[in-house]
C-alpha positions in Angstrom: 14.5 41.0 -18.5 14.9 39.3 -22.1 11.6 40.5 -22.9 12.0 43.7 -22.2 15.2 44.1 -24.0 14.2 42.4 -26.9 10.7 45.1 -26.6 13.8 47.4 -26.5 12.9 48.7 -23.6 15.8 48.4 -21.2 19.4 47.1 -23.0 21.3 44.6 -21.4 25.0 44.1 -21.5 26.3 41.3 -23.9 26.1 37.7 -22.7 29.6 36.4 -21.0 28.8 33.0 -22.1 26.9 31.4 -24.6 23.3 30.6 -23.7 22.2 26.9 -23.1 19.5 26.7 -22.0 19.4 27.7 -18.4 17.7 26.0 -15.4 14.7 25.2 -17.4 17.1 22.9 -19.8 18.7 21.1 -17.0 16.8 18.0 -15.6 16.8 17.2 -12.0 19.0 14.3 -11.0 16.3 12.7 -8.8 17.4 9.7 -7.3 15.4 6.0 -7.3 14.1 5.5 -4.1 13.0 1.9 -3.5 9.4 1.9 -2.2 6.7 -0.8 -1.9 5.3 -1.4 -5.6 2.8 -4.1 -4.5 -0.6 -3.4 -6.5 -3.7 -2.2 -5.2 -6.2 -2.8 -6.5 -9.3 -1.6 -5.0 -12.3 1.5 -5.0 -12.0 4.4 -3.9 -13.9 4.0 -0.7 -11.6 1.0 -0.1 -8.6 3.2 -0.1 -10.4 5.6 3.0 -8.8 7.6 4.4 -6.9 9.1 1.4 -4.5 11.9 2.7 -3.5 14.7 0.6 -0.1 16.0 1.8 1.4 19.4 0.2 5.4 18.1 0.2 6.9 21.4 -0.8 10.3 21.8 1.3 9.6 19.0 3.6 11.6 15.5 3.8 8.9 14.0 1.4 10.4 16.1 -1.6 12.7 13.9 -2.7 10.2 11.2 -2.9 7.8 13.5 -5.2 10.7 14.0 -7.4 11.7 10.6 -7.5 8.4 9.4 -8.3 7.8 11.9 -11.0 11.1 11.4 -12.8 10.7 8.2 -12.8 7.2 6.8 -13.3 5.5 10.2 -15.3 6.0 10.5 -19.2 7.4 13.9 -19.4 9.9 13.1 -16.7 10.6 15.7 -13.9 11.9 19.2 -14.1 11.8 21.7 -11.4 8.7 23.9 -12.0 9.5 28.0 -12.4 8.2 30.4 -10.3 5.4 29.5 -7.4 4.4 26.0 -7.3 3.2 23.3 -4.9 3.8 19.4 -4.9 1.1 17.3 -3.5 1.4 13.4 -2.5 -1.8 11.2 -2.0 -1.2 8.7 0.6 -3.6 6.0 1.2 -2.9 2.7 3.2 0.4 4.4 4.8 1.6 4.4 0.6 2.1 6.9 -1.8 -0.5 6.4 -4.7 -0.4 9.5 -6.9 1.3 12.8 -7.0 0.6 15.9 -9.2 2.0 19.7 -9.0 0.3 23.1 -9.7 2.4 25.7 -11.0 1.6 29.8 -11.6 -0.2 30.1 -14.7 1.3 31.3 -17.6 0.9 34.9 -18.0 -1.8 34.8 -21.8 -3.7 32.0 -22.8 -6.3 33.4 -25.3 -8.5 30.7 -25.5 -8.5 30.4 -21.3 -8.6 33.3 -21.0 -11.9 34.2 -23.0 -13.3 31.0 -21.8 -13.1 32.7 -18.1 -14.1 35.8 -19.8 -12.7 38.0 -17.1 -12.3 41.6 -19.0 -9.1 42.7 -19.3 -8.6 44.7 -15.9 -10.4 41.9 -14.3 -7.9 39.6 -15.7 -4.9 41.9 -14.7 -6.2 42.0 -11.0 -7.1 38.3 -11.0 -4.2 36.3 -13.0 -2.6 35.0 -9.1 -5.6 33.0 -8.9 -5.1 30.8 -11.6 -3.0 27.7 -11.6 -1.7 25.6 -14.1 -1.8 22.0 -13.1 2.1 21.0 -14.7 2.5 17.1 -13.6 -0.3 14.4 -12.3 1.0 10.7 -11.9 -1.4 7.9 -10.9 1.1 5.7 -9.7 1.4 2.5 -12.1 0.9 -0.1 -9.7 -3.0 1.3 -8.5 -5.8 0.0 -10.0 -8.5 1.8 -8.3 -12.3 1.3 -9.9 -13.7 4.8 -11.2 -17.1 3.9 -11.1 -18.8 4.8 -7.8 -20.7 2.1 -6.2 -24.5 2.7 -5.9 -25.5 5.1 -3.6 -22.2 6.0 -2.4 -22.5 10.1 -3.2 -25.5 9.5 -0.9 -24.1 8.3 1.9 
């Protein structure tokens, strides 16, 4: 809406309060939840199976949050618009989270790099995603180097 009436396209009435800075500014007040913060340290296929859960509105929530605003650099801020919250579990633990969010409207350099044409763009832009938060939790030490073979198995 403040795009279009700064475009002058629509007007709005004045403001009833001064502006600052909306939801975006305000941080969420996640709480600390106490979890187990014993390292791992192992591989990958160690760590089998590792569950991906989608946490979105379900009790696990708070413990994304938590986990974000706490251990991640940036901190946590509820995401605008569409977005999903993902925890990886492995060993019955939480070892990473991360969040995709709807991608900002114009990127020029993503968007020639996809080089969708303009209309393609315009009918496509829902199916990109905009990957806001990832958080290797800082007590998992997990190799990156795959053991010999191991793709082939």
């Amino acid at each position: 809406m403040l795009k279009l009436n700064r475009a002058d396209y629509i007007t709005l009435p004045p403001r009833k309060k001064p502006f600052t800075g909306g939801r975006q500014s305000r941080r969420n007040k996640a709480e600390p939840l106490d979890i187990d913060q014993t390292a791992i340290i192992s591989t990958v296929k160690q760590l089998q199976p590792i569950e991906f859960c989608q946490v979105r509105r379900t009790n696990h929530e708070k413990l994304f949050n938590s986990l974000i605003h706490q251990y991640h650099y940036i901190g946590y801020t509820q995401p605008v618009g569409e977005h999903l919250k993902y925890l990886v579990f492995a060993m019955d633990r939480p070892i990473a989270c991360f969040t995709f969010s709807s991608a900002p409207y114009s990127i020029l350099h993503r968007d020639q790099f996809i080089g969708w044409s303009s209309d393609a763009l315009e009918k496509n832009r829902h199916l990109l995603a905009y990957n806001s938060r990832f958080l290797l939790l800082p007590w998992i030490h997990v190799s990156h180097t795959w053991p010999r073979g191991y793709l082939n198995d």
